[in-house]
N, C-alpha and C positions, 0 to 999 in steps of 0.2 A: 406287703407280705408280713406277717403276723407273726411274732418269736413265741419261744414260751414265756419271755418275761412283757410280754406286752407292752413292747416298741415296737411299732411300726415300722422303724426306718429299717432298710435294708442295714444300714450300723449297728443294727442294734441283731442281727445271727451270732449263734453260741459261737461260733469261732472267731469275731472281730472282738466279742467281746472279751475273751479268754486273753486274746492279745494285750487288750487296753488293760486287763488286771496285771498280766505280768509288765506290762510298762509300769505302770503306776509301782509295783512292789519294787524293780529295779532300786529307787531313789532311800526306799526305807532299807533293801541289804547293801547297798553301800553306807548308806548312815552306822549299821549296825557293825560294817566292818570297818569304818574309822575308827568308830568308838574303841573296838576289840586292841586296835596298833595302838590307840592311843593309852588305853590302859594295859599294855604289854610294858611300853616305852616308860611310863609312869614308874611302874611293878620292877622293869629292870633300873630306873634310876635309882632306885631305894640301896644299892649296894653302899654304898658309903657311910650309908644310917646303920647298917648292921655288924659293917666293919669294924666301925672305927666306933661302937661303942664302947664306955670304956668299960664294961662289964668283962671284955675279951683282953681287955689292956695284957701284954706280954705275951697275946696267944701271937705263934708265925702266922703269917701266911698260908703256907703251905695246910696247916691243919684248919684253917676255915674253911679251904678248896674242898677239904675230906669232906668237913661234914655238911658243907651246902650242896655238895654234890649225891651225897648218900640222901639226903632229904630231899632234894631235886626228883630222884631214879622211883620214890616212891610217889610219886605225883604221874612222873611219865612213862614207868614200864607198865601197868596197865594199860596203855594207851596202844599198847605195840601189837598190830594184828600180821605179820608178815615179818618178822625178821629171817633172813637170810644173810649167809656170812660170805664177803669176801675180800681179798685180801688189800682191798682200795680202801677198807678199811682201818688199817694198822697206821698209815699218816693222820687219815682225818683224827684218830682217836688222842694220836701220839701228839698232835699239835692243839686238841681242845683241851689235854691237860697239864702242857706246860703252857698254853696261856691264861687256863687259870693259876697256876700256880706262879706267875709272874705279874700277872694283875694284882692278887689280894698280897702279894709279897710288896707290890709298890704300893697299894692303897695301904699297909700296913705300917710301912716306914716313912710315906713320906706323905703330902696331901693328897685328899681324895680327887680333888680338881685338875691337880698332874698325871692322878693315874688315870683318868679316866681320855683326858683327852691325850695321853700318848698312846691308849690303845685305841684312840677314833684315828689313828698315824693310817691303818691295815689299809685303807683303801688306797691309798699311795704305794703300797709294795702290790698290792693287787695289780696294779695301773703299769707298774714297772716292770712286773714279769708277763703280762699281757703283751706288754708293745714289745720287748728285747729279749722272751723267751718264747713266747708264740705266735708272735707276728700280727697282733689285732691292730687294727687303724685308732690312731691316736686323733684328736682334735684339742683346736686353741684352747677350749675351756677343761682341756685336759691339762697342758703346761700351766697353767692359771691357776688350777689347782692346787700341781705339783711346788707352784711357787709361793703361793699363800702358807699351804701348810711347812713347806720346808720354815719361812719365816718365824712362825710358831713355835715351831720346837726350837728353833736355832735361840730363840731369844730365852724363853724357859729355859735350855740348856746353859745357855750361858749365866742366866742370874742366879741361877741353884748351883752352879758350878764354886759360888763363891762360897756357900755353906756347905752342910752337912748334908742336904736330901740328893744330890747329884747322882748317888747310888740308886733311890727310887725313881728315879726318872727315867734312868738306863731301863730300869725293870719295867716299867713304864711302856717304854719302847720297844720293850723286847716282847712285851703281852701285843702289842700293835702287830708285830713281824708275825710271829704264831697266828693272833687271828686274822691274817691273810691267810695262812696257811693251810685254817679251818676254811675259809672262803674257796679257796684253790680246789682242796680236795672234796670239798661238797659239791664241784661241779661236776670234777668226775662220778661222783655218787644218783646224780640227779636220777638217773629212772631207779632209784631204790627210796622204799617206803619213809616219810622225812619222818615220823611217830619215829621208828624204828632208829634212824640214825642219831635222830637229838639223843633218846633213852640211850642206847651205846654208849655213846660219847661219855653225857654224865653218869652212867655204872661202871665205865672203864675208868674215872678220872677219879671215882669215889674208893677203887680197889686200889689204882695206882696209889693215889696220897693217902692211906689209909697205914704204911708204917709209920707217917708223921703222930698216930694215936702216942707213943711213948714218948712225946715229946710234951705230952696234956700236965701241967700241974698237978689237977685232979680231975674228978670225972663232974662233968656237970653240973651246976644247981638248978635249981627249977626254970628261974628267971632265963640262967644261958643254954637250959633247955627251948625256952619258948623262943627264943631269939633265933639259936640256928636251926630251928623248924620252919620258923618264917624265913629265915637267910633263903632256905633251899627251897621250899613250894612255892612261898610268894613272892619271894624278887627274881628266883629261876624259872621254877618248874611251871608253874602259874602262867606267866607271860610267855610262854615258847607256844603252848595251847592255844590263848587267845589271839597272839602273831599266825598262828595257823590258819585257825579261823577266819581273822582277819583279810587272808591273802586268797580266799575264794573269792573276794569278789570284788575286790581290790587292786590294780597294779603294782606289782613290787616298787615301781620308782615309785611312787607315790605314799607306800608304807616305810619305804628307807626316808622318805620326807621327812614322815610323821616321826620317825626313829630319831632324827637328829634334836629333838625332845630329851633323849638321855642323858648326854654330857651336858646340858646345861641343868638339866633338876639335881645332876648329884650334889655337884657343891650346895645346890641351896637346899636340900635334905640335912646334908652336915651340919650346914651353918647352923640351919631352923633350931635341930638338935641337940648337937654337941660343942655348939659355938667356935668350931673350925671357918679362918676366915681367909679365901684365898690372897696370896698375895699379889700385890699390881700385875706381874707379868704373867703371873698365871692367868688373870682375866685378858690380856692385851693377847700374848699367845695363844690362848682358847678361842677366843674372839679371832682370829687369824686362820685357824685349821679350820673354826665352822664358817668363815668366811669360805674358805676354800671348800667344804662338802656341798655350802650351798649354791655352789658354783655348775656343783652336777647334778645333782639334786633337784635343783631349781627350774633349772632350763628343760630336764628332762618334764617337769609337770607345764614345763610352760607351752613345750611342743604336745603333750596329751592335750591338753586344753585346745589348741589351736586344733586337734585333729580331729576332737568330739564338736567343735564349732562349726566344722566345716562339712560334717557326715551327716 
């Protein structure tokens, strides 16, 4: 029997073939949404480069949060087709902007390398109030986890303890604990619009830190204009889109994979740029907590792979 494209095989009917096209495209939108996680992850590693220029040298924390969140809000409230308010919202907002404000407050004072990987800590306080506040089933490569990274910080803590940064580490820590917090309360969020909750987030976290504006030296120059432009669309606002994108077609464990790409490019963003060099323990430490994410991380891609092997 005779198609319209003139194959004879019965394979060759507009509906098998229609099938073999959408197999065949499967392979190129997964490529396309690696690509997107992997250049979110990139986009989000860049925080350290825009930090810790020293074009900002003396600025706080707190007012880099203002203004990469204000330049963030105009990348992503356009994006926003359904907002809707509700009151589950007042945590998630109140914990994405003190961990920003506790993040760039540690990547301010102390190494970009300690701050980054004490807020990669959040999946441990995730982990912690899953098993001992809501009763979730825990597994070995759960305590494995919880053991590598406790090791981590414990060592970091202790070798900064003997200097001056021990304050940024705390804060360090403390942006970890908050971004559980954003974690926690995005679950509760889950059937409301994610456009709608990212943009919230950073317009509430751009109004909240927005009294630290009198704390500014002065206003601007051109250059620390083009800097916190980029601070906010392209190492935030930028990557929250393509991470979106990304996760159509994509499994989350497998994009929190590709994510664990960020704490190791920051330091070497720094370094590249501003020749900040971490110290021993910060690499042994870091080396220990991503020890531990890819503990879950890992094994989760390992059991997808086994289960696309086997279907």
């Amino acid at each position: 029997m005779s198609s319209g494209t003139g194959v004879r095989d019965s394979s060759g009917t507009p509906s098998t073939l229609a099938a073999a096209d959408a197999a065949a495209a499967l392979p190129a939108a997964r490529r396309r949404a690696v690509l997107c996680v992997l250049a979110a992850a990139v986009l989000w590693s860049s925080s350290g480069f825009f930090a810790k220029a020293p074009y900002f040298a003396g600025w706080p924390g707190p007012l880099l949060a203002f203004w990469r969140a204000a330049f963030a809000s105009l990348v992503l409230l356009p994006m926003v087709r359904r907002p809707v308010w509700t009151w589950k919202l007042i945590p998630a907002v109140a914990c994405f902007a003190l961990m920003n404000y506790t993040y760039l407050t540690a990547m301010v004072n102390g190494s970009a390398a300690n701050a980054i990987w004490m807020q990669n800590t959040a999946p441990v306080w995730v982990l912690l109030v899953g098993v001992f506040a809501l009763n979730e089933p825990v597994h070995r490569r759960d305590w494995l986890f919880i053991v590598s990274c406790g090791l981590g910080v414990g060592l970091i803590v202790f070798c900064e303890s003997r200097g001056e940064s021990l304050a940024a580490v705390l804060w360090g820590l403390a942006s970890g604990l908050f971004y559980a917090g954003v974690v926690l309360s995005l679950r509760m969020l889950r059937e409301y619009d994610s456009a709608w909750l990212v943009a919230v987030n950073h317009f509430a976290t751009a109004v909240l830190m927005s009294w630290n504006l009198h704390s500014m030296p002065a206003w601007p120059s051109p250059i620390q204009w083009t800097l916190l432009a980029g601070f906010g669309m392209a190492q935030m606002g930028l990557p929250y889109l393509l991470f979106a994108r990304g996760l159509r077609s994509l499994p989350g464990h497998q994009a929190a994979g590709i994510g664990l790409l960020e704490p190791i490019l920051v330091p070497v963003w720094v370094f590249a740029a501003w020749g900040e060099r971490p110290a021993w323990w910060t690499i042994v430490g870091g080396g220990l907590i991503l020890a531990g994410l890819a503990t879950r991380y890992l094994e989760s891609l390992t059991a997808f792979g086994r289960q696309r092997a086997s279907s």
